[in-house]
PQR file with spaces between the fields and no chain letter, atoms N, CA, C, O and H, PARSE charges and radii, in Angstrom:
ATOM       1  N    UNK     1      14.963   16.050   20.487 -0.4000 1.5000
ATOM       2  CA   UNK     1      14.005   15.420   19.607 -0.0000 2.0000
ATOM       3  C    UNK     1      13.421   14.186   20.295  0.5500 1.7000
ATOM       4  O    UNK     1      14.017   13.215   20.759 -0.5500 1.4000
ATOM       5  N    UNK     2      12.475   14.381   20.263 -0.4000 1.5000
ATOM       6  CA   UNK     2      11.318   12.776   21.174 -0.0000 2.0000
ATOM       7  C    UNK     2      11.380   11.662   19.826  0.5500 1.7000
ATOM       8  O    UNK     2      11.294   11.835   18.610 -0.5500 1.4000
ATOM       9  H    UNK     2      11.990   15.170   19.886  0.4000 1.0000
ATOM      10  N    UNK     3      11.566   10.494   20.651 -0.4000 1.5000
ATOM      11  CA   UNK     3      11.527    9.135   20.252 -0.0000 2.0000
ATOM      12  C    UNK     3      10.505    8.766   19.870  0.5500 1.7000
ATOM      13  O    UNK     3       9.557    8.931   20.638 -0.5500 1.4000
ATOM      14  H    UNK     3      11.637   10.352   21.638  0.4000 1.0000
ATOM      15  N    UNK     4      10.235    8.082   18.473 -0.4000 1.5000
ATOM      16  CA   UNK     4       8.954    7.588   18.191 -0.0000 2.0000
ATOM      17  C    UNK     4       8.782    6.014   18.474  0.5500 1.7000
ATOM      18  O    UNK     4       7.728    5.628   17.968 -0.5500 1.4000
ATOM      19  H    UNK     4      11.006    7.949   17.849  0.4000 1.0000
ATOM      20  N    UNK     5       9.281    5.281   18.934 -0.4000 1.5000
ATOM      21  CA   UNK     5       9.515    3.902   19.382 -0.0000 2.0000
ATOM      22  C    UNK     5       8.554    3.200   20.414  0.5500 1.7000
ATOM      23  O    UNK     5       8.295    1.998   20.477 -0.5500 1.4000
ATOM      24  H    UNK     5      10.137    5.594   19.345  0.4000 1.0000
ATOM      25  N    UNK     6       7.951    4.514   21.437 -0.4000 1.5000
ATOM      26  CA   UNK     6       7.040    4.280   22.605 -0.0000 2.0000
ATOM      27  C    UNK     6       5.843    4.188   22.321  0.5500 1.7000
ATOM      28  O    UNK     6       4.966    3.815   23.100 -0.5500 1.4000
ATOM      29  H    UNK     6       8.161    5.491   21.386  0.4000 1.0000
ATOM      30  N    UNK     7       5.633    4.646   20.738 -0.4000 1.5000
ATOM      31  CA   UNK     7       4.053    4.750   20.791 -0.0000 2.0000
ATOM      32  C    UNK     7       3.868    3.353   19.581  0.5500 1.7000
ATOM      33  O    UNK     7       4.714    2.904   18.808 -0.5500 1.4000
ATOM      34  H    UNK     7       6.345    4.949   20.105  0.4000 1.0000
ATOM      35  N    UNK     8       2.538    2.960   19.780 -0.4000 1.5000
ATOM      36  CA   UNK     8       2.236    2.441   18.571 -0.0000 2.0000
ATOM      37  C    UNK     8       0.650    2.547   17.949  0.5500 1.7000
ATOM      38  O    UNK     8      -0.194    2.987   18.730 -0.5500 1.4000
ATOM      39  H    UNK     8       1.851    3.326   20.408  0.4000 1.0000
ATOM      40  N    UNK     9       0.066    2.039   16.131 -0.4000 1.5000
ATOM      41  CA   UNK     9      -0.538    2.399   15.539 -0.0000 2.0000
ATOM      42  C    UNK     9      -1.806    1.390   16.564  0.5500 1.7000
ATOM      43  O    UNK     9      -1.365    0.302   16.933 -0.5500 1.4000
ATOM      44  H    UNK     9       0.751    1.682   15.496  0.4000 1.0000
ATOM      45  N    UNK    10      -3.273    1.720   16.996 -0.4000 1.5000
ATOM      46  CA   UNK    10      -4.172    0.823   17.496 -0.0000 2.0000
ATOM      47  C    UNK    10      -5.395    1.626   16.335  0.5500 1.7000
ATOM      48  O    UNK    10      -5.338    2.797   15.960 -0.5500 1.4000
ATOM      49  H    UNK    10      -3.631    2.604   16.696  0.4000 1.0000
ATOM      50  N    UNK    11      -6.607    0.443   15.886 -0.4000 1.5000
ATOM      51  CA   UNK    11      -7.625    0.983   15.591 -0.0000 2.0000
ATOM      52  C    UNK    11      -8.358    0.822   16.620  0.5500 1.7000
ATOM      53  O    UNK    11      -7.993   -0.018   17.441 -0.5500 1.4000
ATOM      54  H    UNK    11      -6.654   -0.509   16.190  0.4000 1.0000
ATOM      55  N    UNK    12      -9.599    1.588   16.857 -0.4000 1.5000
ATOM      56  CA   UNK    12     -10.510    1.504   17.847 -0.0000 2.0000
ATOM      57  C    UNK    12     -12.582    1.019   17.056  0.5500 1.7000
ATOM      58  O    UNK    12     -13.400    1.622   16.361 -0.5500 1.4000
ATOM      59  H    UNK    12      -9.896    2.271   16.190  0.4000 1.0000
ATOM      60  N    UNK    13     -12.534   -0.090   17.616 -0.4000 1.5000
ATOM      61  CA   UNK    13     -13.420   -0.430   16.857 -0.0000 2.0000
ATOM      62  C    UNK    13     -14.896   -0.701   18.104  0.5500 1.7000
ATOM      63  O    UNK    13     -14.909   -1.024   19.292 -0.5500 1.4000
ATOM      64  H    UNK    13     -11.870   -0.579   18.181  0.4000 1.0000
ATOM      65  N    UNK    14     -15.760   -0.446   17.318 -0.4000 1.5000
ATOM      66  CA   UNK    14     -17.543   -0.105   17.887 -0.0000 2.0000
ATOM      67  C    UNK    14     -17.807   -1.601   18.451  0.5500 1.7000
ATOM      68  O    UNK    14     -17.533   -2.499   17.654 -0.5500 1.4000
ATOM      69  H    UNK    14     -15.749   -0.184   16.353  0.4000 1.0000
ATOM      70  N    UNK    15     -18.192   -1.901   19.434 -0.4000 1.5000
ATOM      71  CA   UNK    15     -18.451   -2.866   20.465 -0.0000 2.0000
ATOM      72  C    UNK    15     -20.361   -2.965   19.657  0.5500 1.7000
ATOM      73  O    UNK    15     -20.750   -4.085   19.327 -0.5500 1.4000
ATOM      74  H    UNK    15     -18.415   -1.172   20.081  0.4000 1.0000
ATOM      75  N    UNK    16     -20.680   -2.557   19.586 -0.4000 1.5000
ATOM      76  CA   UNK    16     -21.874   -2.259   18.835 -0.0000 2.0000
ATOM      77  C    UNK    16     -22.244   -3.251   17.714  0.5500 1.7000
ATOM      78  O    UNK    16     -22.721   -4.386   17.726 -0.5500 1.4000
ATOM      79  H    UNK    16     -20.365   -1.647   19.854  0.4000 1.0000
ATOM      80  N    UNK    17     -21.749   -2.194   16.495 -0.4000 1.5000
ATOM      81  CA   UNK    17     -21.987   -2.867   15.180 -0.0000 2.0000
ATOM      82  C    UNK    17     -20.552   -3.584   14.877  0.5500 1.7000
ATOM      83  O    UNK    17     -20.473   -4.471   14.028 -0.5500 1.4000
ATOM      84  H    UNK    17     -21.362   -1.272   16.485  0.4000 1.0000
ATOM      85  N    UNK    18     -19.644   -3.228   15.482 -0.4000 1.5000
ATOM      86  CA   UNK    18     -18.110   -3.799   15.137 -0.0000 2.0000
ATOM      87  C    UNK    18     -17.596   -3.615   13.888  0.5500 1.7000
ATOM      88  O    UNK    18     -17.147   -4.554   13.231 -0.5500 1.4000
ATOM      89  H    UNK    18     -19.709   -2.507   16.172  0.4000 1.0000
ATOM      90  N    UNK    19     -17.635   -1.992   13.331 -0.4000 1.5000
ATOM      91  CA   UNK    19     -17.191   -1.352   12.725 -0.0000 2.0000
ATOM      92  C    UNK    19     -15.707   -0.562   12.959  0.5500 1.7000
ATOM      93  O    UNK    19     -15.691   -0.111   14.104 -0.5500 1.4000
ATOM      94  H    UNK    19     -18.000   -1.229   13.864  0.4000 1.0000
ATOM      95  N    UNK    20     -14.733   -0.325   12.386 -0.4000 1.5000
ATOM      96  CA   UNK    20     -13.881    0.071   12.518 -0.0000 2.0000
ATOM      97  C    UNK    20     -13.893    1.841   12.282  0.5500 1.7000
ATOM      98  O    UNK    20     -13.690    2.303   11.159 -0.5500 1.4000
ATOM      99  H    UNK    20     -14.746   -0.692   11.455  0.4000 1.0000
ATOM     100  N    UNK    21     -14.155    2.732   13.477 -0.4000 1.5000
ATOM     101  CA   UNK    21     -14.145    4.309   13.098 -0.0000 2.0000
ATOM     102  C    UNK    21     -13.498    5.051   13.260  0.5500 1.7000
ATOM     103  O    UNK    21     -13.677    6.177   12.795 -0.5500 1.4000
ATOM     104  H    UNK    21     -14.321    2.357   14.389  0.4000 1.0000
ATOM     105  N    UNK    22     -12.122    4.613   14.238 -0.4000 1.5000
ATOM     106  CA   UNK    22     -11.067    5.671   14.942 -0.0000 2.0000
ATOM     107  C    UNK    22      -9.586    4.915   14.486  0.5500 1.7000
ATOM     108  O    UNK    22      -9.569    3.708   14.246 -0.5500 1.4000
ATOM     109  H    UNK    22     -11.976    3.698   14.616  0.4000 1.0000
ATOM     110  N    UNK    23      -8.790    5.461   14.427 -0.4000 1.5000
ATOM     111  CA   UNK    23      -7.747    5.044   14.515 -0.0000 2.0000
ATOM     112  C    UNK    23      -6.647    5.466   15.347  0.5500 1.7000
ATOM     113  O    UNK    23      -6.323    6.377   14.586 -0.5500 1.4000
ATOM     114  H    UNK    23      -8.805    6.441   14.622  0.4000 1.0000
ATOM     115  N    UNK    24      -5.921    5.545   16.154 -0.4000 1.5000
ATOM     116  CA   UNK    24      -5.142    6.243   16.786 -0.0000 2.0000
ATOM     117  C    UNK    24      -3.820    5.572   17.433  0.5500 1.7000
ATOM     118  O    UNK    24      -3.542    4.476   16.946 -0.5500 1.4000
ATOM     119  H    UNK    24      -6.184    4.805   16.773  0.4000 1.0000
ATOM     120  N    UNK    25      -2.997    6.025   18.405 -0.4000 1.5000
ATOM     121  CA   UNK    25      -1.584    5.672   19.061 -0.0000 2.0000
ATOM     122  C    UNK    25      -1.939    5.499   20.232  0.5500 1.7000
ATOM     123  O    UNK    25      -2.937    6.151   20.537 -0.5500 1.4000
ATOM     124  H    UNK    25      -3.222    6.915   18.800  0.4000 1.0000
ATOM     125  N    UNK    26      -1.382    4.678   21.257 -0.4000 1.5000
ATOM     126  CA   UNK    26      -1.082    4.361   22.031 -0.0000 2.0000
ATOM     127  C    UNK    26       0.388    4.239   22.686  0.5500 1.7000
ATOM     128  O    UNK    26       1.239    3.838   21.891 -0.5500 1.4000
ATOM     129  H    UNK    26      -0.571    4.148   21.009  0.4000 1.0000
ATOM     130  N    UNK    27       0.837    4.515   23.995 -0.4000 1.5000
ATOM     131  CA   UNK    27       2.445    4.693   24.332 -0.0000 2.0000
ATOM     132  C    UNK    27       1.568    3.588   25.459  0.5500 1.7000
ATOM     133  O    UNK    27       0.700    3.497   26.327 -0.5500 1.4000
ATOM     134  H    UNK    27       0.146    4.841   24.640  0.4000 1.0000
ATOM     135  N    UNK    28       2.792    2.741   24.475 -0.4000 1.5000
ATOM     136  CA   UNK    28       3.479    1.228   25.484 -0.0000 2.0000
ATOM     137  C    UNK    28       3.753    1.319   26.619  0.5500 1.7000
ATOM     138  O    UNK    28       3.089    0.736   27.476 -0.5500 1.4000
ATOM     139  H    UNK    28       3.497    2.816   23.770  0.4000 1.0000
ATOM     140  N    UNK    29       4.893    2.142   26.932 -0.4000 1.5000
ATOM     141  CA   UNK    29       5.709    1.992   28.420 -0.0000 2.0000
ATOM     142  C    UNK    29       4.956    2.513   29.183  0.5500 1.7000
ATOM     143  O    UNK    29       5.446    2.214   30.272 -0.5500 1.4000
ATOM     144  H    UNK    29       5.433    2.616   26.235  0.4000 1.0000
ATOM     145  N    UNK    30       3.658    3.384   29.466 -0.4000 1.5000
ATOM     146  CA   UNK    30       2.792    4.208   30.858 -0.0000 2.0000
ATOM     147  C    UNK    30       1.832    3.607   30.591  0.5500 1.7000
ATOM     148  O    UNK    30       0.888    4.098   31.209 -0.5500 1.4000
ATOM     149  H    UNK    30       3.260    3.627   28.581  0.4000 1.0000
ATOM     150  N    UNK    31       1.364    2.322   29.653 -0.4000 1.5000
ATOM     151  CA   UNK    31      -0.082    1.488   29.548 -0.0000 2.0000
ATOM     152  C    UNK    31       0.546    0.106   30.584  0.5500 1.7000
ATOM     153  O    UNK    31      -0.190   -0.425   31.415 -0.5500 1.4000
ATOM     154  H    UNK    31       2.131    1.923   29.151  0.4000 1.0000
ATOM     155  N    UNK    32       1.852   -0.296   30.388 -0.4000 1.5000
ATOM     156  CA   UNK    32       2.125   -1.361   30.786 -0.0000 2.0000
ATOM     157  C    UNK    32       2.316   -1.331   32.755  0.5500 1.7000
ATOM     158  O    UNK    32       2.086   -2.128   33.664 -0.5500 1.4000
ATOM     159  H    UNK    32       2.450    0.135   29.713  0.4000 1.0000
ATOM     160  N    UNK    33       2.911    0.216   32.632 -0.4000 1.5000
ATOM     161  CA   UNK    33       3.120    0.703   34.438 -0.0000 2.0000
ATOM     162  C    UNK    33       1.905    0.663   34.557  0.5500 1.7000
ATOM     163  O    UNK    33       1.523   -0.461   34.883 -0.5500 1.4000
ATOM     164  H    UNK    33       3.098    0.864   31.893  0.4000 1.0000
ATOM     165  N    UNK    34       1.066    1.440   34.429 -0.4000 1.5000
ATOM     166  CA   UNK    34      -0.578    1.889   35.004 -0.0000 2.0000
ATOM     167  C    UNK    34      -1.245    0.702   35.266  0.5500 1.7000
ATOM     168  O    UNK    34      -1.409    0.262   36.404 -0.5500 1.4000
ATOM     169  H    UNK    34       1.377    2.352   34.164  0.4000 1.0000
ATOM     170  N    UNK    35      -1.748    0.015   33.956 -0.4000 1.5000
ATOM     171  CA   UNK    35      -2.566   -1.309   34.074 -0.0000 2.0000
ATOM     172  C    UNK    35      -1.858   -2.580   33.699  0.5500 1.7000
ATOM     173  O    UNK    35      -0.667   -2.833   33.881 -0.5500 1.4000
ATOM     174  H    UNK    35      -1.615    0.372   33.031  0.4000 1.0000
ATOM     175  N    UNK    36      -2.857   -3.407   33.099 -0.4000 1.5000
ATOM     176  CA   UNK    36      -1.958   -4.730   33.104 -0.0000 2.0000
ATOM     177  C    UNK    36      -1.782   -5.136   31.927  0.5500 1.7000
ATOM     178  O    UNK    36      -2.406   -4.756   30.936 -0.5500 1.4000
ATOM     179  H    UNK    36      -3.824   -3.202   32.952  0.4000 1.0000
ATOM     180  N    UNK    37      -0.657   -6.175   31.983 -0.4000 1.5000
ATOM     181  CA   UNK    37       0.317   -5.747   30.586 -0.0000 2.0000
ATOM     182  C    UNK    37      -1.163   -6.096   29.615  0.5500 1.7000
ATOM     183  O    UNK    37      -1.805   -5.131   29.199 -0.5500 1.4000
ATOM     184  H    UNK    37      -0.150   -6.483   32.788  0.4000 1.0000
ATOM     185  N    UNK    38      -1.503   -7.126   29.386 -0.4000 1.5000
ATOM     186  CA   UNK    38      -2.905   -7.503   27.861 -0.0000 2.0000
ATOM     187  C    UNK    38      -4.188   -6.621   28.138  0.5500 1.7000
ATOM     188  O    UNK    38      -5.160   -7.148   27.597 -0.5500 1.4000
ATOM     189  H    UNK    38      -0.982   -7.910   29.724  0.4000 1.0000
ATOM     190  N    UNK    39      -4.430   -5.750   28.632 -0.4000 1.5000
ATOM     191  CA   UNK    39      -5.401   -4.990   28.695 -0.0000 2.0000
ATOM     192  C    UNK    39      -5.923   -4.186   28.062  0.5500 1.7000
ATOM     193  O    UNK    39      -5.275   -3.166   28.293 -0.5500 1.4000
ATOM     194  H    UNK    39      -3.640   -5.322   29.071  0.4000 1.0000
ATOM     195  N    UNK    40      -6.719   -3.943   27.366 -0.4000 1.5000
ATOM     196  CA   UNK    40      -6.852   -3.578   25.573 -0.0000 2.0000
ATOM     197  C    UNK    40      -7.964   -2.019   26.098  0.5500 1.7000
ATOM     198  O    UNK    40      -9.016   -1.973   26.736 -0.5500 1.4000
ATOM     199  H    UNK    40      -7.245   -4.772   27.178  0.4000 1.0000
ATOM     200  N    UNK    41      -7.195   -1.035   25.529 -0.4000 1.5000
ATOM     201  CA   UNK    41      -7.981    0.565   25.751 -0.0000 2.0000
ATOM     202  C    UNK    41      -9.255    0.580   24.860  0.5500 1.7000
ATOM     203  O    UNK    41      -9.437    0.090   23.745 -0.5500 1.4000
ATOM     204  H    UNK    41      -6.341   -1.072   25.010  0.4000 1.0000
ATOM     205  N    UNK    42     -10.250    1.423   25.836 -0.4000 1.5000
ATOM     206  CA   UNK    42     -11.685    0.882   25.970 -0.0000 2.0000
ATOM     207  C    UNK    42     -11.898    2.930   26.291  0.5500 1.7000
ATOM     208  O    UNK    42     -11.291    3.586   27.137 -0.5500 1.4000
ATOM     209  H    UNK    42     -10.102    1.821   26.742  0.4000 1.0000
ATOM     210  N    UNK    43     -12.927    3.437   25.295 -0.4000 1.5000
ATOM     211  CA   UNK    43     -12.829    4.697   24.817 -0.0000 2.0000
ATOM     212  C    UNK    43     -14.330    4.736   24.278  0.5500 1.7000
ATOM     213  O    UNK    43     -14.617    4.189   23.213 -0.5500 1.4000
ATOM     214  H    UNK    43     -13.420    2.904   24.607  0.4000 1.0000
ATOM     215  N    UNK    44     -15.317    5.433   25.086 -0.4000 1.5000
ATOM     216  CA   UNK    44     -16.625    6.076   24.456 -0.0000 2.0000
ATOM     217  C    UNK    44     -16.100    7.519   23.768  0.5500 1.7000
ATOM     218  O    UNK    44     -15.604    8.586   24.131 -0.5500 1.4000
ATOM     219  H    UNK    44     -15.084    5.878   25.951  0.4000 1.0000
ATOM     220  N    UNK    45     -16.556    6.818   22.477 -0.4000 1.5000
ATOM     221  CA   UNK    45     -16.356    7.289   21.122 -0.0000 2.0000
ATOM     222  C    UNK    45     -18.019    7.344   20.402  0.5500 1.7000
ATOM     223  O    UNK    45     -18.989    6.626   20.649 -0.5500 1.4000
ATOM     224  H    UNK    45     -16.959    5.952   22.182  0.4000 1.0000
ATOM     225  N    UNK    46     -17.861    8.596   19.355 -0.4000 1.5000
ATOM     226  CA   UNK    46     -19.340    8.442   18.610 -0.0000 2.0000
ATOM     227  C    UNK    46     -19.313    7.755   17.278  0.5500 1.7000
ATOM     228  O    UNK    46     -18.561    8.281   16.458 -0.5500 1.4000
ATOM     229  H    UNK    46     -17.073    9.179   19.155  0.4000 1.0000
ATOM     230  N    UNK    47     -19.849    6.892   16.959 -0.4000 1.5000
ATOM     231  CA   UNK    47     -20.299    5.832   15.800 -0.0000 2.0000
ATOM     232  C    UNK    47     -20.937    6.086   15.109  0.5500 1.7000
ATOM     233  O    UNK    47     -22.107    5.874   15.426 -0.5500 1.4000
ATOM     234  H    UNK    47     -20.461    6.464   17.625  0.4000 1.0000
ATOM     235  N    UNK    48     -20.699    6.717   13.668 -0.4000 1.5000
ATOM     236  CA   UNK    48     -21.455    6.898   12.505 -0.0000 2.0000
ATOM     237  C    UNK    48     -22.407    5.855   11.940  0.5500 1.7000
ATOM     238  O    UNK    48     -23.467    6.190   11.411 -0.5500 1.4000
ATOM     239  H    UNK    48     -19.748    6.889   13.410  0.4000 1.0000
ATOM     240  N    UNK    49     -22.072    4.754   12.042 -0.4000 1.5000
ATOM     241  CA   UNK    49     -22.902    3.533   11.497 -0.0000 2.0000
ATOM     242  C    UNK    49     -24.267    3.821   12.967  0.5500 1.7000
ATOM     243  O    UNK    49     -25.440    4.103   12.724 -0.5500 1.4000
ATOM     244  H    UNK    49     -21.211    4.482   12.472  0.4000 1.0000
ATOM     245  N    UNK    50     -23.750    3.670   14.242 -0.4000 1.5000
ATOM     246  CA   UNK    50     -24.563    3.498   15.082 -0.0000 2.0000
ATOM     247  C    UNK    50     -25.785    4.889   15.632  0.5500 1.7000
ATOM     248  O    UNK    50     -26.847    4.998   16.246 -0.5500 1.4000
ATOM     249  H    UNK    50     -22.797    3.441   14.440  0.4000 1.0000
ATOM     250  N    UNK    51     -24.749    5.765   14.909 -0.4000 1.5000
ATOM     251  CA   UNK    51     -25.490    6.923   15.277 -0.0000 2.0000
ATOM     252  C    UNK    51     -25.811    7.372   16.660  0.5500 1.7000
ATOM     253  O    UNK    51     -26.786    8.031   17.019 -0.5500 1.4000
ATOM     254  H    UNK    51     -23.887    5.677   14.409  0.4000 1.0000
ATOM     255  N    UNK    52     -24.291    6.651   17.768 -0.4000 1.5000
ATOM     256  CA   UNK    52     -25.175    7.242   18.999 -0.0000 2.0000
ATOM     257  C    UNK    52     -23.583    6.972   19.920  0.5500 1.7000
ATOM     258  O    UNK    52     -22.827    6.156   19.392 -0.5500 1.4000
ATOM     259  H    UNK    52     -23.499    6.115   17.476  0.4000 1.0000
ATOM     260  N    UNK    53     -23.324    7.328   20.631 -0.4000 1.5000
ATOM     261  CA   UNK    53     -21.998    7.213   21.874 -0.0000 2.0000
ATOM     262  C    UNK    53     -22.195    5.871   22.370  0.5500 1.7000
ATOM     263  O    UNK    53     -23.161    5.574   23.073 -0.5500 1.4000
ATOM     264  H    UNK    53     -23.938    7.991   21.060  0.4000 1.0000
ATOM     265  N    UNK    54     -21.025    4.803   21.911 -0.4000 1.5000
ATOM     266  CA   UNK    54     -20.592    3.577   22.144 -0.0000 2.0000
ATOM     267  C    UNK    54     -19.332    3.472   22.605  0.5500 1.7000
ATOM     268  O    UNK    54     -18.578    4.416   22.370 -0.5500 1.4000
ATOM     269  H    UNK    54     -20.240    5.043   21.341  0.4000 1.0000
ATOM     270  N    UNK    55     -18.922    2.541   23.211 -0.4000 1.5000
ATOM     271  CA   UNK    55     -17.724    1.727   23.601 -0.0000 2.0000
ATOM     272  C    UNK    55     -16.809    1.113   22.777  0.5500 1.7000
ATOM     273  O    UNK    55     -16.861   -0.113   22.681 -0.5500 1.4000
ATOM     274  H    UNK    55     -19.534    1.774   23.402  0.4000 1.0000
ATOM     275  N    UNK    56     -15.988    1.725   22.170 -0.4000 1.5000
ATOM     276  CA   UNK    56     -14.854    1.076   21.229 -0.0000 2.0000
ATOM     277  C    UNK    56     -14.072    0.464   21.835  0.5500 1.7000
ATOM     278  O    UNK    56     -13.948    0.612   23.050 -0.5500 1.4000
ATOM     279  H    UNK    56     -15.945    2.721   22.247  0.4000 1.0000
ATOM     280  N    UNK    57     -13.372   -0.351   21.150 -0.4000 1.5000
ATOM     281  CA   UNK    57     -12.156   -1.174   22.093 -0.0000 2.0000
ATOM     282  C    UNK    57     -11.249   -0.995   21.120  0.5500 1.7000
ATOM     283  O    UNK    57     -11.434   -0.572   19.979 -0.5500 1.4000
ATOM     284  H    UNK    57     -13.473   -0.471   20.162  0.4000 1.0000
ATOM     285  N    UNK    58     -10.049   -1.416   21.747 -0.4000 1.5000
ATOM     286  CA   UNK    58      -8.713   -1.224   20.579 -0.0000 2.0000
ATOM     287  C    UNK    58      -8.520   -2.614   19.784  0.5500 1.7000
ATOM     288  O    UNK    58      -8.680   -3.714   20.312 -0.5500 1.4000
ATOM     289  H    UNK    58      -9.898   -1.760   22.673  0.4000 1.0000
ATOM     290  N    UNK    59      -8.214   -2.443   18.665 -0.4000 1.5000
ATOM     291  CA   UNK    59      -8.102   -3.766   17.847 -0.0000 2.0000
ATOM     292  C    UNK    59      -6.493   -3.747   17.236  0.5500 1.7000
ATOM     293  O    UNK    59      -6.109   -2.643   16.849 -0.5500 1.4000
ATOM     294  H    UNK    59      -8.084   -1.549   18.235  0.4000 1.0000
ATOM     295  N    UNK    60      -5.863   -4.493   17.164 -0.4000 1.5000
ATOM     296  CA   UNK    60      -4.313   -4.076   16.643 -0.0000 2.0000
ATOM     297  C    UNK    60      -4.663   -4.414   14.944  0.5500 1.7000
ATOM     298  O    UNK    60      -3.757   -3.845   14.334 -0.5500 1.4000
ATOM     299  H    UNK    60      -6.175   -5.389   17.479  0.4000 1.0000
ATOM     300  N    UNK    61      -5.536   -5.056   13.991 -0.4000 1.5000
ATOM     301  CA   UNK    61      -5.913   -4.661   13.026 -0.0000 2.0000
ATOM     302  C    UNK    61      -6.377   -3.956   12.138  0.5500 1.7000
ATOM     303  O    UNK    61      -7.566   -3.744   11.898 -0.5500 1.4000
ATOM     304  H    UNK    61      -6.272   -5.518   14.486  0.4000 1.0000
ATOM     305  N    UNK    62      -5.304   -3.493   11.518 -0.4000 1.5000
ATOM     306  CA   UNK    62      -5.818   -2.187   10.853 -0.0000 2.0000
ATOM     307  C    UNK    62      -6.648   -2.206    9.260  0.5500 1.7000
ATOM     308  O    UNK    62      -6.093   -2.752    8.307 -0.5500 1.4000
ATOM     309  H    UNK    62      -4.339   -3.665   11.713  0.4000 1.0000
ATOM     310  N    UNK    63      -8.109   -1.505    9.103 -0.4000 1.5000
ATOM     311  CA   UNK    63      -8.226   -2.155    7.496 -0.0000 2.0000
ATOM     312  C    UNK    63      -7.573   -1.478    6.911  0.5500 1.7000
ATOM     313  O    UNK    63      -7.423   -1.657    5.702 -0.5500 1.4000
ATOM     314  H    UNK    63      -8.560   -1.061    9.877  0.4000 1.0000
């Protein structure tokens, strides 16, 4: 049985209008090896408010 401890909850929010549209997980321990530890995941995603393929960033606030 896999451990749920590695991952955690991130929203991904529109660099754009700065709307909140994705929500998703992230695993801690292969974000912290790969890049650097405060480095916040950055994901072209499509935006309903914006109506067009933008740059979300991760926000640890969830509404």
């Amino acid at each position: 049985m896999a451990k749920k401890g590695a991952r955690e909850i991130v929203a991904l929010v529109c660099s754009v209008c700065k709307s909140q549209n994705y929500i998703t997980e992230r695993n801690k321990v292969n974000l912290q090896v790969k890049a650097k530890k405060g480095e916040k995941l950055i994901v072209k995603k499509y935006c309903k408010t914006c109506k067009k393929h933008t740059e979300h960033k991760e926000s640890s606030k969830l509404k």
